[in-house]
MARKOL-83779 format. One record per residue (C-alpha): residue in three letters; x, y, z. Coordinates in pm, whole numbers, padded with zeros to 5 digits, always signed. Example, Ala and Ser with C-alpha at 12.3 -4.5 7.8 and 13.67 -1.06 7.14 Angstrom:
ALA+01230-00450+00780 SER+01367-00106+00714 
***
This chain:
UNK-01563+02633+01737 UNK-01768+02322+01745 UNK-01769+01965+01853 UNK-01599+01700+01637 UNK-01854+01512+01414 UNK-01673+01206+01449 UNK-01726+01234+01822 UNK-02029+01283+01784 UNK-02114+00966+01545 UNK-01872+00747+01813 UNK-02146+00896+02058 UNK-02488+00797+01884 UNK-02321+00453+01800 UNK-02474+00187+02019 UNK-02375-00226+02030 UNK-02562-00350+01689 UNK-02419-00063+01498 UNK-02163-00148+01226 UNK-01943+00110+01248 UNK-01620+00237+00985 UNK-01625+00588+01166 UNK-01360+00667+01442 UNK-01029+00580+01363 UNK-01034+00243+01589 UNK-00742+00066+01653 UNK-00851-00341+01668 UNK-00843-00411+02043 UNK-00780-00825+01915 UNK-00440-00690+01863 UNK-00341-00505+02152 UNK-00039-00677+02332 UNK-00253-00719+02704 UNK+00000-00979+02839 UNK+00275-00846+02800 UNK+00125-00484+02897 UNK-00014-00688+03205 UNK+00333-00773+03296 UNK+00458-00452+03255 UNK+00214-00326+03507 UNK+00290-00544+03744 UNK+00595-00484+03758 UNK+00511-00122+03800 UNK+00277-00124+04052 UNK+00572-00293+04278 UNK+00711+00058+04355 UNK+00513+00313+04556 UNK+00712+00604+04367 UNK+00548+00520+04021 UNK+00208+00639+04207 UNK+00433+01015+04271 UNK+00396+01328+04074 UNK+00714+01327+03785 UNK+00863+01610+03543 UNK+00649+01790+03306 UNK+00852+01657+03010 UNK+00823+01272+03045 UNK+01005+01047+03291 UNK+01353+01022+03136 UNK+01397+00656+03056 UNK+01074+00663+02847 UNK+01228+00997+02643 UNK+01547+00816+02585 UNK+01399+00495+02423 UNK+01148+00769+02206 UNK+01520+00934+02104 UNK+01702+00614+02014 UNK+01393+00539+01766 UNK+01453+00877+01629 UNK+01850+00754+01626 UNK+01810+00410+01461 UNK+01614+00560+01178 UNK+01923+00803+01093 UNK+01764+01101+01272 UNK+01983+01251+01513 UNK+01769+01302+01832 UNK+01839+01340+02220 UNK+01635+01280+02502 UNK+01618+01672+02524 UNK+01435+01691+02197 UNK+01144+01449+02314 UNK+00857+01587+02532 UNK+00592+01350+02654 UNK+00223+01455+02561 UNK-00108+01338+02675 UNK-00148+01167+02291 UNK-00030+01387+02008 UNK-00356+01546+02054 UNK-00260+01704+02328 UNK+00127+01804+02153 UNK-00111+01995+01839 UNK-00265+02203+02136 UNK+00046+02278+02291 UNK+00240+02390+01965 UNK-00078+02574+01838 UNK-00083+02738+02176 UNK+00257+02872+02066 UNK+00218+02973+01759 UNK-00150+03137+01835 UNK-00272+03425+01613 UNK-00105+03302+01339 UNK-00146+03160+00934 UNK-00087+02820+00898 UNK-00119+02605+00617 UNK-00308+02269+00611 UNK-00366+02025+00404 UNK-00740+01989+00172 UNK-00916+01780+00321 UNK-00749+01753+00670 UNK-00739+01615+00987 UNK-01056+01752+01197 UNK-00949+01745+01516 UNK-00652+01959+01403 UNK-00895+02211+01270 UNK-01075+02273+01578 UNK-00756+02289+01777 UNK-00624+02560+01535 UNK-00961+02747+01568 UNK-00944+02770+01895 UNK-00632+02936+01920 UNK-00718+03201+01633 UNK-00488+03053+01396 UNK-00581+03171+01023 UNK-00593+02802+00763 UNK-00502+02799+00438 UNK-00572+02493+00257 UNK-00373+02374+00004 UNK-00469+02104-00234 UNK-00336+01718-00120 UNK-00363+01431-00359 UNK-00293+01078-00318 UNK+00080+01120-00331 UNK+00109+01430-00138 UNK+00047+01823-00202 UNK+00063+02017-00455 UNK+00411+02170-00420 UNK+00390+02523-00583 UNK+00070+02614-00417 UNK+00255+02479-00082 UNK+00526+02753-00172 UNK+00326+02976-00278 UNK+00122+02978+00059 UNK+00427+02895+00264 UNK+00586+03236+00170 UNK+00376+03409+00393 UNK+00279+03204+00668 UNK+00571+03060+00745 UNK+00429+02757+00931 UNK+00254+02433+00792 UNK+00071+02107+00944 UNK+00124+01838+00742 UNK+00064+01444+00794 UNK+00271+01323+00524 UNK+00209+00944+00575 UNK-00136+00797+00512 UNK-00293+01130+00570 UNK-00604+01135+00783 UNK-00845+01178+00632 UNK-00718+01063+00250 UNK-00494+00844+00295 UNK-00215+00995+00111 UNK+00153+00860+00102 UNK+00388+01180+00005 UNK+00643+01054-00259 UNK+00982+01139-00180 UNK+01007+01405-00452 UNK+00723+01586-00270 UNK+00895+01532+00061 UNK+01208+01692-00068 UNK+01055+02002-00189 UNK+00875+02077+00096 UNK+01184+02057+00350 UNK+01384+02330+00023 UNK+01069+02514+00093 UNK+01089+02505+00439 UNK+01473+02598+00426 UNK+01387+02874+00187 UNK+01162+03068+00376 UNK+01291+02974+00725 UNK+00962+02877+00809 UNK+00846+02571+01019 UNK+00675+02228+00997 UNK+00451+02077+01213 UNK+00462+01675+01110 UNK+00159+01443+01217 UNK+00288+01090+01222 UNK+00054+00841+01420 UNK+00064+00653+01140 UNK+00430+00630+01048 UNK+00486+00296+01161 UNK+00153+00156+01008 UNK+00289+00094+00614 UNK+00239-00219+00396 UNK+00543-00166+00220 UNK+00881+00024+00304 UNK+00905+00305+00583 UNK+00953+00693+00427 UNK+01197+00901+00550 UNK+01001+01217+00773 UNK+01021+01552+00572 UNK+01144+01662+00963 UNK+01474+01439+00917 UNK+01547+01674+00644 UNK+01488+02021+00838 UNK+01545+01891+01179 UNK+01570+02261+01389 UNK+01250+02385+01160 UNK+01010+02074+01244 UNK+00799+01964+01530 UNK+00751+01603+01472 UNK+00431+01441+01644 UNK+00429+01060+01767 UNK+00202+00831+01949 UNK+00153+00470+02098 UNK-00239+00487+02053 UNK-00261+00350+01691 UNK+00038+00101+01795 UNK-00014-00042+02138 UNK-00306+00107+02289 UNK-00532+00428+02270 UNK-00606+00427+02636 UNK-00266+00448+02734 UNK-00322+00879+02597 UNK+00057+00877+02557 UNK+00242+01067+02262 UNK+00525+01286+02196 UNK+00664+01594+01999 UNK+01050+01610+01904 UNK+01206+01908+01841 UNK+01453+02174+01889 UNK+01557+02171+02246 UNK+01463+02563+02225 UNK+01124+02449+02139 UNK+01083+02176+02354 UNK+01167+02404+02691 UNK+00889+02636+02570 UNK+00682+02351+02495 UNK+00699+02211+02794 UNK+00621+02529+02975 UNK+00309+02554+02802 UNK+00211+02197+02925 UNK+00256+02257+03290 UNK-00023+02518+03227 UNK-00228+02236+03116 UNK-00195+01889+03339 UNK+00147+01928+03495 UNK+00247+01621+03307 UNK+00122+01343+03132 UNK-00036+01012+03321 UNK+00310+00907+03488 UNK+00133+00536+03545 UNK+00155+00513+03154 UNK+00481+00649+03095 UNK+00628+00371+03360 UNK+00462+00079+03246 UNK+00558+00179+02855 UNK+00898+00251+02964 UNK+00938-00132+03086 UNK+00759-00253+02768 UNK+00976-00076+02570 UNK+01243-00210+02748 UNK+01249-00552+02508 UNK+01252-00306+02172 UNK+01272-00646+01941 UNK+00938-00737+02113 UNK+00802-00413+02043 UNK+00926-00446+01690 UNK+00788-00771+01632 UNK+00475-00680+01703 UNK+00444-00372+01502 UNK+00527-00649+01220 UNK+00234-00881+01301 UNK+00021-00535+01327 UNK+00126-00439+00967 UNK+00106-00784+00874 UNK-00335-00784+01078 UNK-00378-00432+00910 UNK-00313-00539+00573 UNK-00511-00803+00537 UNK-00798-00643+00705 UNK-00746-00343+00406 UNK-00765-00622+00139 UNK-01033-00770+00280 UNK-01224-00470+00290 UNK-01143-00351-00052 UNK-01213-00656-00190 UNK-01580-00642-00010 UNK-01593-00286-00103 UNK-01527-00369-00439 UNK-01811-00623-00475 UNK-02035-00452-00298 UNK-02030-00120-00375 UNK-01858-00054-00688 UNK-01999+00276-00750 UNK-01729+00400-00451 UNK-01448+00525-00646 UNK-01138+00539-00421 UNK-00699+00460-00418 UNK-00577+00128-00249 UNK-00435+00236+00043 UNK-00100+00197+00101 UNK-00073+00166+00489 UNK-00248+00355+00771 UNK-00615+00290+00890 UNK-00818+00484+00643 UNK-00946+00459+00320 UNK-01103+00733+00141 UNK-01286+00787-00198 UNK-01660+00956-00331 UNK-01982+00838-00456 UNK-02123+00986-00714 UNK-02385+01223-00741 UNK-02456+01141-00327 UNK-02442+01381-00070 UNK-02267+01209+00209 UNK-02377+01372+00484 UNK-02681+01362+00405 UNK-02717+00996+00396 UNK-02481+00919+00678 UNK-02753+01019+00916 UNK-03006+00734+00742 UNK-02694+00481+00775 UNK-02715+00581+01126 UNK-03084+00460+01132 UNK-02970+00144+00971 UNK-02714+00049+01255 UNK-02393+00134+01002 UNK-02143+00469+01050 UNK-01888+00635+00856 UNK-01768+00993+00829 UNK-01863+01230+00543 UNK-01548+01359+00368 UNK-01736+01731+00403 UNK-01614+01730+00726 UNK-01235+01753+00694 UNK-01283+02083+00501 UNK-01324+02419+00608 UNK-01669+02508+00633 UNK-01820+02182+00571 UNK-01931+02211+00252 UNK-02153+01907+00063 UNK-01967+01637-00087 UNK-01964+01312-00208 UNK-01663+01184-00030 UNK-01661+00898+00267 UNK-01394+00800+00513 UNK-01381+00485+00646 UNK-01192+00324+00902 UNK-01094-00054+00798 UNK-00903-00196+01122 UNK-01159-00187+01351 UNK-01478-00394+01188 UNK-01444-00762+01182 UNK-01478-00912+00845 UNK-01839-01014+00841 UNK-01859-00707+01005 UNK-01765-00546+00726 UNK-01969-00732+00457 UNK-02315-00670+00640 UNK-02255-00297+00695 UNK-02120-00264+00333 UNK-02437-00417+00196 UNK-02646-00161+00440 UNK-02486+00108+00271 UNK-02549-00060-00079 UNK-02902-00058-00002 UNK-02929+00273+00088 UNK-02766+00373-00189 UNK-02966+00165-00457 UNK-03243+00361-00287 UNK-03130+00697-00290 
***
């Protein structure tokens, strides 16, 4: 077990550093006045301030459900259980399933891989390219473990959009071998062109499927969800009151009467597509410009773009861009072991756009002076 490296970048970054690191949400967007008004009307009853249940005030599960519903997926408030961010619904369900093999994806999602460390549960990567895994290794692998963590759309770290094709054979997979899927989706809602169907629609009683508000409204709020089996959610959910009773109920109220206008919620996840987008281009066309040695894929939604630079190793040089006021995350972190690489991660939503153009042009120089 150790500490996240991205932490630990987010930690040595101070107010002149540039930074593409953590995976930064851009606070310009958040909606604060009608959040504001949300809270005040919360903080108007006494009872909002009491303990609640340990799997999410009701009213806030439903609306989570009906989502699930107006997508085609069949869901109850019974399936949903509220999580301190999705972070905190990986611990649970790795909690579960301790002791275990799971397969993950190569490269992956870090804080997943310290999560599944500590609860001693044996990885095995499989290979992920830009439009998803490679499907006969995932079957071959899935055979015997039996359980996979997946983040089918724009994959943290890569960026990765799984075609449909790929989506399809992993729920026969799943199906065949009875196993189960645990589906990372904080960035579901975050595309630039047409929503996928989740590979958990398709195997709905052998997925856990992971949700969150902190890449769509706000971070701080720490509020996320897992929907499942109803079997699964009751042992879920016993598992959490181990952990923090339940999650912040002073969140849960004032998303519930957010929520409560769902074609303001909807329009704003359209003007945040609409602010993400732009801010990709932007930066790949800066990227592009600048530093045309990077060799990466266009990303298709999501807040991450990911690609290598030749003959550099990253990590190596990440802690000199650190000296130069400019952060990003070496790709040899989202693999087991950490081994050298070449590959970077950045994070394009959070930087403002001359922002981005001075800490692209650091980089450039270090590079030219490698």
């Amino acid at each position: 077990m150790k500490r996240s490296f991205i932490r630990e970048i987010l930690e040595s970054i101070d107010s002149q550093t540039i930074s593409f690191a953590g995976g930064l949400p851009d606070e310009n967007l958040f909606p604060l006045e009608d959040l504001a008004q949300a809270a005040h009307e919360v903080f108007q009853n006494k009872k909002h301030f009491q303990y609640t249940v340990s799997s999410g005030i009701l009213p806030l599960r439903e609306k989570i459900a009906q989502f699930y519903n107006d997508e085609g997926f069949e869901t109850k408030a019974s399936n949903i259980l509220i999580t301190t961010g999705s972070q905190q619904a990986l611990y649970i369900i790795a909690k579960y399933f301790q002791n275990q093999e799971i397969i993950i994806e190569k490269p992956s999602y870090l804080g997943a891989v310290n999560i599944f460390r500590m609860n001693n549960l044996v990885m095995n990567p499989v290979t992920l390219a830009y439009d998803g895994l490679e499907v006969e290794e995932f079957e071959r692998e899935f055979a015997k473990s039996k359980l996979a963590y997946l983040i089918p759309d724009f994959q943290n770290p890569k960026g990765s959009l799984y075609i449909q094709e790929k989506r399809d054979a992993v729920a026969q997979t799943l199906l065949k071998h009875q196993g189960y899927l645990i589906e990372d989706a904080p960035y579901s809602e975050l595309y630039f062109g047409q929503k996928s169907k989740s590979i958990s629609q398709l195997v709905p009683n052998n997925s856990m499927h992971l949700g969150s508000f902190s890449k769509t409204l706000s971070p701080s709020l720490r509020i996320g969800w897992v929907r499942a089996s109803e079997d699964l959610i009751v042992k879920f959910t016993m598992i959490k009151e181990t952990i923090d009773l339940h999650s912040s109920g002073i969140s849960q109220y004032i998303l519930d009467v957010y929520l409560q206008d769902t074609m303001r919620y909807k329009t704003h996840l359209e003007s945040l597509r609409e602010a993400y987008k732009k801010k990709m281009e932007h930066f790949v066309k800066t990227l592009r410009e600048t530093l045309p040695e990077f060799v990466f894929e266009m990303p298709q939604g999501g807040m991450f773009l990911y690609g290598s630079l030749p003959f550099v190793d990253t990590k190596a040089m990440v802690y000199e861009a650190l000296k130069h006021k400019v952060a990003y995350v070496p790709g040899s972190e989202f693999y087991l072991n950490a081994p050298n690489c070449n590959e970077i991660r950045f994070n394009y939503t959070h930087a403002m756009e001359e922002e981005v153009v001075k800490g692209l042009q650091r980089l450039k120089e270090l590079y030219d002076r490698r």
